[in-house]
BAPA-866117 format. One line per field, with one value per residue (C-alpha): y, z, x; residue number from 1. Coordinates in steps of 0.1 Angstrom, whole numbers, plus 5000, padded with zeros to 4 digits. Layout:
BEGIN
yy <- (Y,...) $
zz <- (Z,...) $
xx <- (X,...) $
i <- (NUM,...) $
//
This chain:
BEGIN
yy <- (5691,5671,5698,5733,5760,5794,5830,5839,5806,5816,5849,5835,5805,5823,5855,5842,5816,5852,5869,5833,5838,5874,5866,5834,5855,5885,5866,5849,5878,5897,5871,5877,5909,5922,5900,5915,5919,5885,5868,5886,5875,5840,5814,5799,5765,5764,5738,5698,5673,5672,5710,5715,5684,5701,5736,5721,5703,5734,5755,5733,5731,5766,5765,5765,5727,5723,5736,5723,5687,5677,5700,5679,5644,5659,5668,5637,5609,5590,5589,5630,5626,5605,5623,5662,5644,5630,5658,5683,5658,5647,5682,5684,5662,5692,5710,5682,5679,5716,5730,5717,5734,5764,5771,5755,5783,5809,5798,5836,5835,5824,5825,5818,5854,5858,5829,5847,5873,5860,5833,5863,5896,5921,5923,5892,5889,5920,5903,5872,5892,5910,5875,5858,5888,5885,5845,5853,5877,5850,5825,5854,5859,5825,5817,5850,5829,5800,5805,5832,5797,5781,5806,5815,5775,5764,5793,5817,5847,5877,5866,5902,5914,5883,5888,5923,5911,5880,5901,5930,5906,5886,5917,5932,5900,5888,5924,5918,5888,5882,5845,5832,5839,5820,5790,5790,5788,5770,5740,5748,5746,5716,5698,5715,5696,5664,5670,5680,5650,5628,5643,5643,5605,5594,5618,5599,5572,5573,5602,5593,5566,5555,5524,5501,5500,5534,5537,5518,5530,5568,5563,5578,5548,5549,5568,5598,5623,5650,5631,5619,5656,5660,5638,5664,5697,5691,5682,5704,5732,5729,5717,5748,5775,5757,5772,5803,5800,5821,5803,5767,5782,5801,5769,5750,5773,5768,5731,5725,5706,5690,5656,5674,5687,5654,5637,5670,5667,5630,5630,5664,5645,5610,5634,5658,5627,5613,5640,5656,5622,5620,5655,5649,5615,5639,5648,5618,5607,5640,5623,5581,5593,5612,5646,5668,5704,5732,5709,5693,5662,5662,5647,5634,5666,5691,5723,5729,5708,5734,5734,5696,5694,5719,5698,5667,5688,5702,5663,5661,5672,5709,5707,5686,5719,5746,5723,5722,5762,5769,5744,5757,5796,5780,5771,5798,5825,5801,5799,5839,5846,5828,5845,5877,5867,5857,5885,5907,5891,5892,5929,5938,5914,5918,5953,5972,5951,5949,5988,6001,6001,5970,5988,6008,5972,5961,5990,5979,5942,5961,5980,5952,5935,5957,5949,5910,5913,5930,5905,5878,5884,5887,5857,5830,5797,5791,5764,5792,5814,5789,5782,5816,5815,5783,5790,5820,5800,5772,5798,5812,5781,5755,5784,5796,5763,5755,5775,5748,5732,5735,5724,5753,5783,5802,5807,5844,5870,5873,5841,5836,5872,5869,5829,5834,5868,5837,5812,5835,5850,5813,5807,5836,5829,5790,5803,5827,5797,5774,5794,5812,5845,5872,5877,5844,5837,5871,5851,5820,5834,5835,5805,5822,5782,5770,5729,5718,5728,5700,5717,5710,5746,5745,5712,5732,5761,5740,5725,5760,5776,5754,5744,5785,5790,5769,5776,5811,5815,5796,5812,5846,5824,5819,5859,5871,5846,5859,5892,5890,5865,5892,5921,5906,5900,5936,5949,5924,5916,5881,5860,5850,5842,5805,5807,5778,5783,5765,5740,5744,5784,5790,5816,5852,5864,5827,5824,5861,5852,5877,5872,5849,5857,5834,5850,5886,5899,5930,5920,5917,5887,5877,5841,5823,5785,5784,5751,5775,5785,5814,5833,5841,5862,5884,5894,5902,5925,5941,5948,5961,5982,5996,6005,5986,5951,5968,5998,5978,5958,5990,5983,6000,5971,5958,5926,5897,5884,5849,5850,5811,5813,5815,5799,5833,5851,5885,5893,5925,5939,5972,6000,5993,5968,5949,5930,5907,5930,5905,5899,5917,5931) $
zz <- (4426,4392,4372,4364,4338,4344,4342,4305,4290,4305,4294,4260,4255,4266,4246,4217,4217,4222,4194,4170,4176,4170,4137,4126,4136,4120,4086,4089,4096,4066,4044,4055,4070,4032,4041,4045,4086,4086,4080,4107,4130,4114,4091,4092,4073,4060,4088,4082,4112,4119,4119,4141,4165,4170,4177,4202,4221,4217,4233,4260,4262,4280,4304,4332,4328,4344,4375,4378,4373,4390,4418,4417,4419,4446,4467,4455,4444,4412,4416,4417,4385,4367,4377,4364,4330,4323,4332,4310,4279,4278,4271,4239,4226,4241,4207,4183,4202,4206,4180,4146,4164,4168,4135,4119,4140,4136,4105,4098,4135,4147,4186,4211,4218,4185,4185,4217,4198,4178,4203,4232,4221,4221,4260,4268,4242,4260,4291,4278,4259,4297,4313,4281,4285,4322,4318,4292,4309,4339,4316,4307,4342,4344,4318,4327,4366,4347,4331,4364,4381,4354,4351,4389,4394,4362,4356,4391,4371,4375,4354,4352,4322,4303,4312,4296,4266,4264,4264,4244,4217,4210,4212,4181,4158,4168,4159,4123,4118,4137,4138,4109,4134,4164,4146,4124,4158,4178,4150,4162,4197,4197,4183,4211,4231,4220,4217,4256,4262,4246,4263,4297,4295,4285,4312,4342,4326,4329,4357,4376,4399,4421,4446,4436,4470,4474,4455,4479,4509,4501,4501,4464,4454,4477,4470,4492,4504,4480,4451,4455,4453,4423,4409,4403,4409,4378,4351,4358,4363,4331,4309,4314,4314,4282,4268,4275,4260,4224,4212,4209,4193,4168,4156,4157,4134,4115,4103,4072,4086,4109,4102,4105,4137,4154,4144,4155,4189,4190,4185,4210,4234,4229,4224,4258,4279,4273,4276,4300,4325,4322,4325,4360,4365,4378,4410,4421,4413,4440,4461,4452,4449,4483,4468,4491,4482,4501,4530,4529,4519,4493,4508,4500,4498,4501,4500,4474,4448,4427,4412,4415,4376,4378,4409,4391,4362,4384,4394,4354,4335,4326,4285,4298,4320,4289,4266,4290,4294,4256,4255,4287,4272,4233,4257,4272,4241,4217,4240,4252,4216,4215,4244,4230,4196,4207,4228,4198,4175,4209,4215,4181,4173,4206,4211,4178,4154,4137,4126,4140,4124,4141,4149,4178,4189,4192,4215,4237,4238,4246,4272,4287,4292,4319,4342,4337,4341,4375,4386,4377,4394,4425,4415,4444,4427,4390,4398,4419,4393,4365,4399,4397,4360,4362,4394,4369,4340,4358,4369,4337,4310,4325,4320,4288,4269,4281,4248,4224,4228,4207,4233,4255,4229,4257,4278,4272,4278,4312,4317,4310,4327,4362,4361,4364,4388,4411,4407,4423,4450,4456,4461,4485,4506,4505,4518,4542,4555,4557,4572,4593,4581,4553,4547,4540,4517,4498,4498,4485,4456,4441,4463,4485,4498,4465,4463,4492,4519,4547,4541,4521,4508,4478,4467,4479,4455,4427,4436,4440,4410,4384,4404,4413,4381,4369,4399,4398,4357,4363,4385,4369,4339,4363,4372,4338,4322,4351,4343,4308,4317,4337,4319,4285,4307,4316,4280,4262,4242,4230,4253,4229,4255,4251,4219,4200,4168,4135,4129,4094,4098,4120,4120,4138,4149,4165,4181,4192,4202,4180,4175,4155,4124,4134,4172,4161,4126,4136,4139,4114,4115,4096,4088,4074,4071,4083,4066,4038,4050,4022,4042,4076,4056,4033,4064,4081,4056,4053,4092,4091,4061,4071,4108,4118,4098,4099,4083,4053,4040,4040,4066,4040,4021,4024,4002,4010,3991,3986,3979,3969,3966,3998,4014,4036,4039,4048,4066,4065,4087,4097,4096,4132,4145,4178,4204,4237,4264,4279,4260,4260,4225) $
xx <- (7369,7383,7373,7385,7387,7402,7384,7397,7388,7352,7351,7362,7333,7312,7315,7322,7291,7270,7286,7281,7242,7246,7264,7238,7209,7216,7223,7193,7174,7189,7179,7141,7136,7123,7095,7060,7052,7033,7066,7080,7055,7050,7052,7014,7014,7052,7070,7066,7073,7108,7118,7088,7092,7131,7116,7089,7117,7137,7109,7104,7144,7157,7187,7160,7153,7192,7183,7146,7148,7177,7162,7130,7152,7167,7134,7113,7132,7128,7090,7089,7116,7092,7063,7079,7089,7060,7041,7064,7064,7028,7013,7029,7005,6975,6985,6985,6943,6935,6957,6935,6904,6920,6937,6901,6881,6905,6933,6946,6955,6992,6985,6959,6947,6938,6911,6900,6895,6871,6856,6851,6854,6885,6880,6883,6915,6932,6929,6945,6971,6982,6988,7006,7030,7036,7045,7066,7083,7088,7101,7124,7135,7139,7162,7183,7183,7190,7223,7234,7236,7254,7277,7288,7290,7312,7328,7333,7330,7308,7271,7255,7275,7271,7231,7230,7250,7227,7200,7209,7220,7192,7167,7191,7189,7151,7147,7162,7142,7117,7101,7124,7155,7141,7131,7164,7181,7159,7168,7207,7194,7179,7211,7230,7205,7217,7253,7247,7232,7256,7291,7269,7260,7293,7313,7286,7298,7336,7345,7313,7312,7286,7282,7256,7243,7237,7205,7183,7202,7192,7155,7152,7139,7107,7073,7073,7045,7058,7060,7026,7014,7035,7013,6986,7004,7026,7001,6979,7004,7027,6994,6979,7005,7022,6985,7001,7029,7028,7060,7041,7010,7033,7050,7013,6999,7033,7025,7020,6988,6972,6990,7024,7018,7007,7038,7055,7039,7044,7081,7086,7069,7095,7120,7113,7109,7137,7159,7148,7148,7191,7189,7168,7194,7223,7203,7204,7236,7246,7232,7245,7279,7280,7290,7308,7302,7315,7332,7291,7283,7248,7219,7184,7162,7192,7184,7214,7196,7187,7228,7232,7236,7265,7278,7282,7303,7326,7339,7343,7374,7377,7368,7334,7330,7335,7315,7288,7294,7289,7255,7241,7245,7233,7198,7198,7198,7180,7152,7156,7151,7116,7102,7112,7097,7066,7064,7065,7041,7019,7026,7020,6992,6971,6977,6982,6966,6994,6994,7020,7061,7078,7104,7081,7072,7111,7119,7092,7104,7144,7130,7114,7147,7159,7132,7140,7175,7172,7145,7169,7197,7172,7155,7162,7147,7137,7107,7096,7096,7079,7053,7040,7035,7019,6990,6975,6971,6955,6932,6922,6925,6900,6870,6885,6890,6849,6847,6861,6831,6799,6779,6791,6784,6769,6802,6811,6838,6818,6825,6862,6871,6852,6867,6899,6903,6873,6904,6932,6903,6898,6936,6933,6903,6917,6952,6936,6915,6944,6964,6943,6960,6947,6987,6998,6967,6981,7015,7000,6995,7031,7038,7070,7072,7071,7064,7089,7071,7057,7024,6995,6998,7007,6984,6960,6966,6964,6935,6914,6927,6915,6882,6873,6877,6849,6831,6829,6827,6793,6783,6785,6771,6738,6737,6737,6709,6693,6697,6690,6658,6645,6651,6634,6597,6605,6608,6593,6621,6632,6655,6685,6713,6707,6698,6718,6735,6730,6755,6756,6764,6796,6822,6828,6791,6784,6819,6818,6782,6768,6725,6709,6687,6662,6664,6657,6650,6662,6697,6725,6750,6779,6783,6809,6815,6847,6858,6874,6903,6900,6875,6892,6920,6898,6877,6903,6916,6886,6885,6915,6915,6879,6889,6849,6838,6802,6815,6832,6802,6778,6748,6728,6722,6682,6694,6709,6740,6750,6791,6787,6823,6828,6802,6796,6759,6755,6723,6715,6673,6682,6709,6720,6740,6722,6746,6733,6737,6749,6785,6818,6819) $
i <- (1,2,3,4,5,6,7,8,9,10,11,12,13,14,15,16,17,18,19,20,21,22,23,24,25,26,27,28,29,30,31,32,33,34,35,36,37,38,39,40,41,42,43,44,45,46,47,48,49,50,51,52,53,54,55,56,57,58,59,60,61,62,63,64,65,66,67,68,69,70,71,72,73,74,75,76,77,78,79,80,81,82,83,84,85,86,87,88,89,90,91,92,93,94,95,96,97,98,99,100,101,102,103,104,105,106,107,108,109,110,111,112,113,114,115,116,117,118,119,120,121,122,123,124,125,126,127,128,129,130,131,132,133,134,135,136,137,138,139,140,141,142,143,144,145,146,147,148,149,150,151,152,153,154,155,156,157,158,159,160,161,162,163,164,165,166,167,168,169,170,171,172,173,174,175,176,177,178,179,180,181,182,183,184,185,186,187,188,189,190,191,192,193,194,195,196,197,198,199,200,201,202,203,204,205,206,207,208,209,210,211,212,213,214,215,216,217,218,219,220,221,222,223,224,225,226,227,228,229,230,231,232,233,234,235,236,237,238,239,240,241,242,243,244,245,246,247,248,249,250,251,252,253,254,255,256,257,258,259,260,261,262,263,264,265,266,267,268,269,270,271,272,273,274,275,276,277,278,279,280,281,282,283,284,285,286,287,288,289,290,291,292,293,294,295,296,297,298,299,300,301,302,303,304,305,306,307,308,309,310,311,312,313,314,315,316,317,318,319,320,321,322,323,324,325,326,327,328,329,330,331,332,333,334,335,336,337,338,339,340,341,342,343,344,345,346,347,348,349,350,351,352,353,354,355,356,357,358,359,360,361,362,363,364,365,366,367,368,369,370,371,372,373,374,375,376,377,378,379,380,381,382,383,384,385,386,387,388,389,390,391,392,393,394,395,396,397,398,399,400,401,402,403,404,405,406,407,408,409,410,411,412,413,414,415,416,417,418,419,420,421,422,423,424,425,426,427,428,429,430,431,432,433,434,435,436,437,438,439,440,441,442,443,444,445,446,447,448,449,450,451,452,453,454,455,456,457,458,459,460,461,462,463,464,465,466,467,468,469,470,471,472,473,474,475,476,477,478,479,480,481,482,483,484,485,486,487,488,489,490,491,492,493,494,495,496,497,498,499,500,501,502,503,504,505,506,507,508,509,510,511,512,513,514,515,516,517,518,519,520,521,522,523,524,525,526,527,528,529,530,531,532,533,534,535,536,537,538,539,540,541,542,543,544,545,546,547,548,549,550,551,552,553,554,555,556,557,558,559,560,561,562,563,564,565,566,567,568,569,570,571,572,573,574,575,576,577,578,579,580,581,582,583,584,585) $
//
């Protein structure tokens, strides 16, 4: 091996790049933390195109991408390369499509369970809120695996202690401040990104050396079976779970507008393909250049592939090693410190309602560190561990995003719920099938083989997830306008499941599927047009203030009030409220 650093000099990068973030965040923190919570949590309408086109990158950007896409060069080729690029750049552009709905439905909001809030009911939100937290917690793991790797390849020193120290020190200064920290550094990580890139191109460049020849010799160059599955596994994986991902709907409800956070997404997405693709390059120059590793020579589909970027380093001189060192550790914390953000604005947001001290919510996101350090360590493949992250969300987003429709204003909490538990019974009764074994469909569903397999396993996953989904949500759709058809002959009461909303009146009761005026004059219904972005914010205070929304605007009332102002109409018939049995309040 060309390349060496000793132990100390280790130790020392990589300390004192820990101890810099501490430093930055904690002065960056000081600076907001007299903010009111919301700042803490978010910065809704405040970030124009550039800042936020760095931040997307830099959430898209964690240490994890140095294992996975060399690791997927490695397994299928260039075509497999192209295909995991592609496929991780492309969905940047979902938020610059979905993102304007959502703010416009839900604009006091800042992340996606909060518009399922309002869309589905608190149930359905809660549910959502339990599997955003479990992927972020795998991304945690992820990047903790991430930078193990790094660290016992480059440097050959214990990783564990620089794990807890990673971890303890950016739960202190997201602690401080909050969302202002992460995107502050997330700006610092995304020009480590390119410094990385930069030193990395021109080292291949001068120590690398690679006989033309080779390329077409090693096969890399040929579509392969694999790749050819990567072709739908991988969009349909990272589309999805990216939905899941709090982080990118913080910094979508950052933009300024709606313009801002297309170029945003436009330029993260040029940005993220490029990158990411020389990143990916190094796998297969392992193999071109005939790397010998460990008295074994790197091969097409070696099962090593997972460290090939960290291979290639070593045959580099030893300040390329330590740069790469400090960059692959900047990744790694910048994009720790997002997870753990979001995960506190999610905690707090989803399950508290924002009433409780932050400081309650911090100590929850600390504890939660020890469980991801010791899965880390454990961990035996990141793109496993991104895999497992990724099969849920397919499971639950296809049903879930029916909702963005108009057309489907009927799709309830029912709906969303029993759609995605039907996708993962699908994976298992598909799995059991397949394998003709109740066990291994149990183990299909946090894909132990993960994509490498010679089997049409893990396709097949894919495949069943998103489809079982929208298989069974309708079909609990058909049970409970059944149920609801039936049970109005029986008591004579109006059928208002279908019942569809006026256009011109939109807001909380229709996307909470609340009943119509004109469906039952005995019902109340609050209706706002939600084209003023005025009105979202005041009712939410109100909620909040007055513990129930019904309670606050005094069901007592027998007039109606017209709040021209706002464009909002408050209906009140009765003294009782009156909800479809058939939704999850």
């Amino acid at each position: 091996m060309a390349g060496h650093i000793s132990h100390s000099a280790s130790n020392a990068i990589i300390y004192c790049v820990l101890c810099f973030f501490l430093v930055m965040g904690l002065v960056v923190g000081y600076i907001h933390m007299r903010q009111k919570k919301g700042g803490f949590l978010s910065a809704n309408n405040t970030r124009t195109a550039i800042p936020l086109a760095i931040n997307f990158v830099a959430s898209a950007m964690g240490a994890g991408v140095l294992n996975t896409y060399p690791d997927i060069a490695v397994r299928a080729g260039v075509e497999g390369l192209m295909v995991y690029t592609i496929s991780s750049a492309l969905p940047m552009m979902l938020f610059a499509w979905v993102g304007p709905i959502v703010r416009r439905e839900c604009p006091d909001g800042f992340v996606l369970t909060e518009w399922t809030r309002y869309r589905y009911g608190w149930l359905t939100s809660f549910y959502l809120s339990c599997l955003t937290i479990g992927t972020m917690y795998l991304y945690m793991v992820a990047e903790l695996s991430a930078v193990q790797a790094a660290i016992e390849t480059l440097a050959g020193v214990d990783a564990l202690p620089v794990l807890i120290v990673e971890a303890i020190f950016t739960s202190i200064y997201t602690a401080v401040g909050g969302f202002h920290t992460s995107f502050f550094t997330d700006n610092i990580q995304g020009g480590m990104v390119l410094i990385l890139l930069i030193i990395v191109c021109v080292g291949l460049g001068v120590y690398f050396h690679v006989d033309p020849s080779e390329p077409k010799k090693s096969g890399m160059l040929e579509p392969n079976l694999l790749a050819n599955k990567l072709i739908y596994i991988l969009p349909v994986a990272i589309a999805t779970n990216d939905c899941f991902l709090s982080g990118f709907w913080m910094r979508t409800f950052a933009s300024k507008n709606n313009r801002e956070l297309f170029w945003a997404c436009a330029i993260a997405t040029v940005l993220t393909l490029v990158i990411l693709t020389v990143l990916g390059l190094t796998g297969l120059l392992a193999v071109w250049a005939k790397m010998v590793v460990d008295g074994e020579q790197f091969v097409y589909g070696d099962e090593r592939s997972a460290n090939a970027f960290f291979y290639v380093l070593l045959e580099m001189p030893g300040w390329v090693i330590g740069f790469t060192i400090a960059f692959t550790l900047s990744l790694s914390v910048a994009a720790y410190d997002s997870n753990v953000s979001a995960m506190a604005s999610t905690i707090s947001n989803d399950f508290f309602r924002n009433k409780v001290p932050m400081v309650w919510v911090r100590l929850i996101v600390l504890c939660i560190n020890a469980p991801v350090i010791v899965v880390a360590i454990k961990a035996p493949n990141v793109l496993n561990i991104f895999l497992i992250a990724d099969l849920f969300s397919a499971a639950v987003i296809p049903i879930m995003f029916c909702g963005l429709s108009r057309k489907m204003y009927f799709i309830t909490g029912w709906e969303v719920i029993g759609g995605g538990f039907g996708g993962m019974i699908t994976v298992f009764i598909f799995g059991s099938i397949y394998f003709k074994n109740a066990h291994e469909g149990i183990k299909l569903l946090i894909l132990l083989q993960g994509l490498y397999g010679d089997d049409w396993s893990a396709f097949g996953a894919f495949v069943a997830a998103p489809v079982g989904s929208i298989l069974w949500g309708f079909g609990i759709l058909i049970i409970r306008l059944t149920v609801l058809k039936i049970y109005s002959m029986i008591s004579k009461k109006p059928f208002t499941a279908l019942d569809k909303p006026d256009p011109t009146q939109t807001g909380m009761s229709v996307l909470r599927d609340a009943p119509h005026v004109d469906a039952d004059t005995t019902s109340e219904s609050v209706v706002l047009d939600r084209k003023d972005p005025t009105i979202m914010p005041e009712l939410m205070e109100i909620h909040d203030e007055g513990g129930h929304l019904t309670d606050a605007f005094h069901l007592d009332l027998e007039n109606e009030f017209h709040l021209n102002d706002h464009h909002m109409h408050l209906h009140h018939r009765s003294h009782g409220a009156h909800h479809d049995p058939g939704v999850i309040p």
